[in-house]
KOLLUMZA-129110 format. One line per field, with one value per residue (C-alpha): residue number from 1; residue in one letter; x, y, z. Coordinates in steps of 0.02 Angstrom, whole numbers. Layout:
REM residues N
n <- (NUM; ...)
res <- (A; ...)
xx <- (X; ...)
yy <- (Y; ...)
zz <- (Z; ...)
This chain:
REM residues 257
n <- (1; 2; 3; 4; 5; 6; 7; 8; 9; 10; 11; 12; 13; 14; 15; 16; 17; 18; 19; 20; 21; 22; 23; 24; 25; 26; 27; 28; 29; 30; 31; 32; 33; 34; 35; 36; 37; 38; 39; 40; 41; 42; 43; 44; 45; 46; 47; 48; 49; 50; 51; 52; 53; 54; 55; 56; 57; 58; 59; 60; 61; 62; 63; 64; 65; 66; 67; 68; 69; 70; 71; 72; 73; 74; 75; 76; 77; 78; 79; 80; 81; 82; 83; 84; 85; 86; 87; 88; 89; 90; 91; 92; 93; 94; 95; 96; 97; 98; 99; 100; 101; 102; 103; 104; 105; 106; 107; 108; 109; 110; 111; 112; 113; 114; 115; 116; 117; 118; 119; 120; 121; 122; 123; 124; 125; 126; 127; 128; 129; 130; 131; 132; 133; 134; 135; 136; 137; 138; 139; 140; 141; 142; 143; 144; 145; 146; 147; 148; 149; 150; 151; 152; 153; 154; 155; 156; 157; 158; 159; 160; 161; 162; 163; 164; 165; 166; 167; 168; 169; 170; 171; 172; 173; 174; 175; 176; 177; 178; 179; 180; 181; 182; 183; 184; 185; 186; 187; 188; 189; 190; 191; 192; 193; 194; 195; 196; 197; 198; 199; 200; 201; 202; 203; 204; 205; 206; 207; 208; 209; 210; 211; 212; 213; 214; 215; 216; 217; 218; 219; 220; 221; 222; 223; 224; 225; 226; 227; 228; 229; 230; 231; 232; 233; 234; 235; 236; 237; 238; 239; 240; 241; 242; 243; 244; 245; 246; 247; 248; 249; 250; 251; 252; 253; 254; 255; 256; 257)
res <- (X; X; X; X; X; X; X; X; X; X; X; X; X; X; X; X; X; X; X; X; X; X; X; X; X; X; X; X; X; X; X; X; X; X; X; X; X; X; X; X; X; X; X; X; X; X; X; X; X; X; X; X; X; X; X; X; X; X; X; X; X; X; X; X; X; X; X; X; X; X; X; X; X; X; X; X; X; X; X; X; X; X; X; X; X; X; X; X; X; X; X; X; X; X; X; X; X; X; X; X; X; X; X; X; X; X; X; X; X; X; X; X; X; X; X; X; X; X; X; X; X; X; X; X; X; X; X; X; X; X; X; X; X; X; X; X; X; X; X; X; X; X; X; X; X; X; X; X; X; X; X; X; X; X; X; X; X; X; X; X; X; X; X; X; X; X; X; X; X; X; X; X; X; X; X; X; X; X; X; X; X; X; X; X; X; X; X; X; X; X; X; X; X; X; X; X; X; X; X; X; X; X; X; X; X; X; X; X; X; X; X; X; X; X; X; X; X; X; X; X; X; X; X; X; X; X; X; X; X; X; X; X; X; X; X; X; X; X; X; X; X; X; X; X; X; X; X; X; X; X; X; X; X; X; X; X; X)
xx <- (534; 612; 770; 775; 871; 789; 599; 525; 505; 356; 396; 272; 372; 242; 361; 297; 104; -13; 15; -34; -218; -229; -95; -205; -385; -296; -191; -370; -423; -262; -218; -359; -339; -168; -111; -93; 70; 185; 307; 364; 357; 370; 283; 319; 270; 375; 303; 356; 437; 287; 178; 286; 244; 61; 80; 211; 34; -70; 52; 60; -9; 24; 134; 191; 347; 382; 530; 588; 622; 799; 922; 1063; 1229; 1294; 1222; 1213; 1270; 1217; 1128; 971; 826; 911; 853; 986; 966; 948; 798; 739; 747; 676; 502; 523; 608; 657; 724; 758; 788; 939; 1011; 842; 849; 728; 849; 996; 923; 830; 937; 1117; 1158; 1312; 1402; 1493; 1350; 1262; 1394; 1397; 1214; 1224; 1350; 1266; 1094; 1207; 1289; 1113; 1041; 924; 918; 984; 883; 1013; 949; 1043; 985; 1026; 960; 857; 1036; 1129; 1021; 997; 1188; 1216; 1287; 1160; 1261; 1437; 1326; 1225; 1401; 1482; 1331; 1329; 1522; 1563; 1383; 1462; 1651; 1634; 1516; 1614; 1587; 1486; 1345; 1297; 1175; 1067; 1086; 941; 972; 822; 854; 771; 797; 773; 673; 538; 508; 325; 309; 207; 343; 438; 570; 542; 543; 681; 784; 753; 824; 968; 1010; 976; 1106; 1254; 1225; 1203; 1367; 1450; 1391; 1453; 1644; 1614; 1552; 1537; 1414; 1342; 1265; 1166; 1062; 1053; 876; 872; 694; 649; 563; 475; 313; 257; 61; -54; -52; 135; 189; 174; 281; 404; 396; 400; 567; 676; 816; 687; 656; 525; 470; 480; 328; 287; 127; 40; 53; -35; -205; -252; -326; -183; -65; -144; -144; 44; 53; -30; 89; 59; 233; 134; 263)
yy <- (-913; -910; -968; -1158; -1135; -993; -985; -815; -725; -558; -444; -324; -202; -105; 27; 145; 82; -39; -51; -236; -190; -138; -274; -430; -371; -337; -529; -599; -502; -560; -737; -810; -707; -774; -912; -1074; -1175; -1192; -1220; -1074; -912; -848; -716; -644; -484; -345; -267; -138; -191; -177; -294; -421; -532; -514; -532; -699; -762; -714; -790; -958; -1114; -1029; -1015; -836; -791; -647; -503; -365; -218; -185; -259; -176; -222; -293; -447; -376; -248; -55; 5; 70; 69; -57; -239; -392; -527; -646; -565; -561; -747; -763; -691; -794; -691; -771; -620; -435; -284; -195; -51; 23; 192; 289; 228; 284; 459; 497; 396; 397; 236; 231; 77; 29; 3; -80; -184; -227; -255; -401; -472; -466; -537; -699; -734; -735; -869; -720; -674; -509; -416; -292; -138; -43; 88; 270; 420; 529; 651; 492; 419; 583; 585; 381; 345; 232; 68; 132; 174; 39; -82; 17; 13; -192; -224; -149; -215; -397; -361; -454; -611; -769; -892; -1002; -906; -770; -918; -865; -676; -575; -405; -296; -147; -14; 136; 274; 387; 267; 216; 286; 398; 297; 310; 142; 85; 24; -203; -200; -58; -160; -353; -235; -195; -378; -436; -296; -367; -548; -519; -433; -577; -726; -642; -628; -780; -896; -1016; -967; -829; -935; -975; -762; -704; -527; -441; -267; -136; 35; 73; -106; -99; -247; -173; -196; -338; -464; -370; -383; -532; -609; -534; -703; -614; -528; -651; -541; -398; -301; -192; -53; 56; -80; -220; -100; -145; -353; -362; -244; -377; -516; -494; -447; -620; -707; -636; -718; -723; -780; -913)
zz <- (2080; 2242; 2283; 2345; 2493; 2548; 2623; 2587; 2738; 2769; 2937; 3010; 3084; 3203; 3256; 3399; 3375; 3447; 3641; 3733; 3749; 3569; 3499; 3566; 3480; 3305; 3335; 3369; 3194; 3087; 3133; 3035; 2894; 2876; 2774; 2858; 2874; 2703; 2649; 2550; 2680; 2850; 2931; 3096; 3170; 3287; 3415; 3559; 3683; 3805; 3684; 3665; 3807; 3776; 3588; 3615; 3704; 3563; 3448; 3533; 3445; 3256; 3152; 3163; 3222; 3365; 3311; 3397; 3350; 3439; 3544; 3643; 3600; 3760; 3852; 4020; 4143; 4171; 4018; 4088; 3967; 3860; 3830; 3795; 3691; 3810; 3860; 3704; 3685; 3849; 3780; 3640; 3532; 3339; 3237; 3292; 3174; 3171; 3097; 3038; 2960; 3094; 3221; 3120; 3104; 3259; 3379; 3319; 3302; 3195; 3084; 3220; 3321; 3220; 3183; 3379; 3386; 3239; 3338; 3485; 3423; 3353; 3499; 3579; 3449; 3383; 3175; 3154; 3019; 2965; 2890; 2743; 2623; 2536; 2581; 2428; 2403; 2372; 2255; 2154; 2165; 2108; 2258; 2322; 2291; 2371; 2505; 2544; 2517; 2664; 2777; 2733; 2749; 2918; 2973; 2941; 2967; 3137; 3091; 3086; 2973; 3018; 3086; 2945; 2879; 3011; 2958; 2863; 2779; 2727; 2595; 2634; 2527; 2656; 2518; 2527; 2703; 2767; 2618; 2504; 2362; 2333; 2233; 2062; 2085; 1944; 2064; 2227; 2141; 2048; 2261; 2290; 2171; 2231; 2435; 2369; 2275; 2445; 2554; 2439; 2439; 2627; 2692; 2514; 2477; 2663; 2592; 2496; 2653; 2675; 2643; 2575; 2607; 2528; 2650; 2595; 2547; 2529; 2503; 2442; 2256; 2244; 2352; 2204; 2093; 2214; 2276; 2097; 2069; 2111; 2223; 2330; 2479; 2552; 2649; 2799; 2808; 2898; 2909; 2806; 2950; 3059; 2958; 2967; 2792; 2746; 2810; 2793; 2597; 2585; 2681; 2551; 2410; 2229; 2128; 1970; 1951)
């Protein structure tokens, strides 16, 4: 059963797919496939950047919430090609991802700038969705949970208390992401517990309000096994949310409960 405080939450991460004139047809094939308003999850889907003004249309008058992918880590000023929270919000904007793996690896991004990007999404009223997880060498090795702590602790090293209520984090064991092989639902709560542990010495009984999602290979055959693990608060989904009924069924997760 899920935590009290905490609503479960389901992401679609669309990555580098579905430009405006493609994004609209598959909203108009999704909405009504989704469950209606409760009170027990949250679903919101992330576009590209160039969809989301015509997706935040789309999405108006339901109950699905609009994410974005990234965010730049200053407000304003000359970063060309980057986009600032404020803009963000602007479009309508409620959570934005940060941290994820494929920008770790193809883009640089290190700790620290992650760690500026959180920051940056708070003071903009967004919900940073901080991404952590291992690499397949570390987890051969049993380094997984050293790693994923360090990626977590200098992520939040800079949020005051205060505001990390409004944080997310998503573990996403880097093995698993796009390759159809996910971690076991007993190996994704046993990361749950180690970041719920970090987060309470952190912030304290804040981090109670801190959902923790689990992202990598989610299909429709596995999403209730996950999602009736009680510290999993949901999922952040990747080439699944690119099909509606695909989607739509993760959506309408069963925890058996």
């Amino acid at each position: 059963m899920a935590h009290p405080d905490r609503k479960r939450l389901i992401i679609g991460n669309w990555k580098m797919n579905l430009p405006a004139s493609r994004a609209v047809p598959y909203l108009r094939e999704l909405l009504p496939l989704l469950p209606g308003r409760s009170d027990d999850r949250e679903i919101a889907v992330a576009p590209a950047y160039t969809s989301l003004p015509a997706v935040a249309a789309a999405l108006a008058g339901s109950t699905v919430r609009l994410a974005a992918q990234d965010l730049a880590f200053e407000a304003e000023g000359p970063y060309t090609g980057e986009v600032s929270g404020e803009m963000l919000r602007d479009l309508g904007v409620t959570y934005v991802l940060v941290g994820h793996s494929e920008r770790r690896q193809h883009l640089g991004e290190t700790d620290l700038m992650v760690a500026r990007k959180v920051k940056a999404a708070l003071l903009s009223d967004l919900a940073p969705v901080l991404c952590v997880g291992e690499q397949e060498a570390a987890r051969r090795s049993g380094r997984e949970a050293s790693v994923v702590r360090a990626q977590l602790l200098r992520a939040i090293e800079d949020v005051p208390r205060g505001a990390a209520s409004a944080l997310v984090v998503s573990y996403e064991p880097v093995w698993a992401i796009g390759t159809g092989r996910s971690a076991t639902p007993e190996d994704a709560e046993e990361m749950q517990d180690l970041i719920r542990g970090e987060l309470e010495r952190r912030f304290g009984e804040e981090a109670r309000g801190i959902r923790i999602l689990y992202g990598g290979s989610v299909t429709p055959g596995n999403i209730d096994s996950f999602m009736g693990r009680a510290g999993i608060d949901g999922a952040l989904i990747g080439t699944s949310s690119l099909k509606a009924t695909e989607f739509a069924r993760i959506a309408s997760f069963r925890t058996h409960s």
